[in-house]
C-alpha positions as CSV (number, residue, x, y, z in Angstrom):
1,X,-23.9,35.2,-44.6
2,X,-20.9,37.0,-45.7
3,X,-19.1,39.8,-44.0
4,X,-20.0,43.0,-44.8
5,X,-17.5,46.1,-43.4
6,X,-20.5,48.8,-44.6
7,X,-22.3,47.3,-41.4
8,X,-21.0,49.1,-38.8
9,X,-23.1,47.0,-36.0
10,X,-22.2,43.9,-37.3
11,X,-17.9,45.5,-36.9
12,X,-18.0,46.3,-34.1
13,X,-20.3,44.8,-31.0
14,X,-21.6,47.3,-28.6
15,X,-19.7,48.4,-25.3
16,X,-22.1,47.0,-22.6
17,X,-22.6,43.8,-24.4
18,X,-19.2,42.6,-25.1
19,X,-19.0,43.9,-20.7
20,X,-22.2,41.9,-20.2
21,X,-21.1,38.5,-22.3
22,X,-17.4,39.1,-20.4
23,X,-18.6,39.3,-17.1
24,X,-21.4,35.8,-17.8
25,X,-18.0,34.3,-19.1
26,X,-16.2,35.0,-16.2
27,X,-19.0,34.1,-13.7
28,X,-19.4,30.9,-15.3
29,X,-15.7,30.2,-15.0
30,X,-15.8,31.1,-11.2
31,X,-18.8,28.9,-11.2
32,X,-17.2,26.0,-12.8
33,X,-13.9,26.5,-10.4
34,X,-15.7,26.6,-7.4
35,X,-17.4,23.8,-7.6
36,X,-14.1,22.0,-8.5
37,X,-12.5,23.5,-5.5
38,X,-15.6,22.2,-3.1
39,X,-15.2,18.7,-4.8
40,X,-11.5,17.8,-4.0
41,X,-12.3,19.3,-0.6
42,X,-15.1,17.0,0.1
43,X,-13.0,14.2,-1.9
44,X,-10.0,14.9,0.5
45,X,-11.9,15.3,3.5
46,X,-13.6,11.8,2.8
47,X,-10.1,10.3,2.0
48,X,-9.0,11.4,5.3
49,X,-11.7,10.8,7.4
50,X,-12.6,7.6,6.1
51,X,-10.2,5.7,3.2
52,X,-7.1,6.0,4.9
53,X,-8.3,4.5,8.3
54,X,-9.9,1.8,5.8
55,X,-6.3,1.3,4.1
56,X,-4.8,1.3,7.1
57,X,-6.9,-1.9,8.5
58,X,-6.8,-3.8,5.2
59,X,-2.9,-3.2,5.8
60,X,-2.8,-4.8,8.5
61,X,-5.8,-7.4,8.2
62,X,-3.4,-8.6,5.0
63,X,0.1,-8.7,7.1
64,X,-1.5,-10.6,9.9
65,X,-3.1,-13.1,7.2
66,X,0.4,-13.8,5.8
67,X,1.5,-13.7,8.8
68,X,-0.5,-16.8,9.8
69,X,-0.1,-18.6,6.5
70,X,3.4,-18.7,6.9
71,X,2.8,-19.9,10.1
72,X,0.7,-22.5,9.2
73,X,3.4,-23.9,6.6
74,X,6.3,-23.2,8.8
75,X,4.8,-26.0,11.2
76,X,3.9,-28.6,8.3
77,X,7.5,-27.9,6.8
78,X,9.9,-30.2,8.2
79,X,12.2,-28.8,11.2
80,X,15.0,-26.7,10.1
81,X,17.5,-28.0,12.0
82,X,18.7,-31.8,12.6
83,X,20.2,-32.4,15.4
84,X,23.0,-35.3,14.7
85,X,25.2,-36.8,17.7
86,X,28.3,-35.6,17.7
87,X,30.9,-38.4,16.2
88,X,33.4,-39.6,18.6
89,X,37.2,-38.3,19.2
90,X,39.9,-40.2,17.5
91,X,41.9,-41.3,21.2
92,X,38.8,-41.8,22.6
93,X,37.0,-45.0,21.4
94,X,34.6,-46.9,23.7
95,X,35.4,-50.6,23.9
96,X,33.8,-52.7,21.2
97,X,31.9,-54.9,24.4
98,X,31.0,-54.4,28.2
99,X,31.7,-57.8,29.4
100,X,35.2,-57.7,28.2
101,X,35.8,-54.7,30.5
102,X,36.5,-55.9,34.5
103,X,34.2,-54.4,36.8
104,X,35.1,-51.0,38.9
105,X,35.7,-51.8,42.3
106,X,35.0,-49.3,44.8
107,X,37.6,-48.3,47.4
């Protein structure tokens, strides 16, 4: 259906009705909005009250966990440090033989 400017209902919409649609418009929005804004309050509330406790324990239930597997391999690893006798001092060579070596004799 074409536009025709002779129709003077059809150019212009009536006062109240444009007010009326405005106003459904507008509620509808505020509608819409509020139940947005009750949503991520219930959504943040929830996170609060019960998903960050949860993270927090599946934090820590995961560091303890590697915490005990590295202790588990840590004890079927072989020891980190070896400890070697010390080698002896240039001037101060044992005798090659005991029986070589007279007795001490007590005073």
């Amino acid at each position: 259906m074409p536009f025709d400017p002779s129709d003077s209902s059809a150019a212009r919409p009536d006062a109240e009705a444009l007010r009326q649609a405005s106003l459904r418009a507008s509620w509808a929005r505020d509608r819409r909005v509020g139940r947005r804004r009750v949503a991520l309050r219930w959504l943040v509330w929830a996170f609060w009250r019960y998903g960050l406790p949860l993270l927090l324990v599946l934090v820590v239930a995961a560091s303890v966990a590697t915490w005990i597997r590295s202790a588990a391999q840590a004890s079927q690893r072989a020891p980190r440090f070896t400890v070697l006798p010390a080698p002896p001092a240039p001037g101060n060579t044992p005798p090659a033989s005991t029986e070589s070596t007279p007795a001490r004799q007590e005073p």
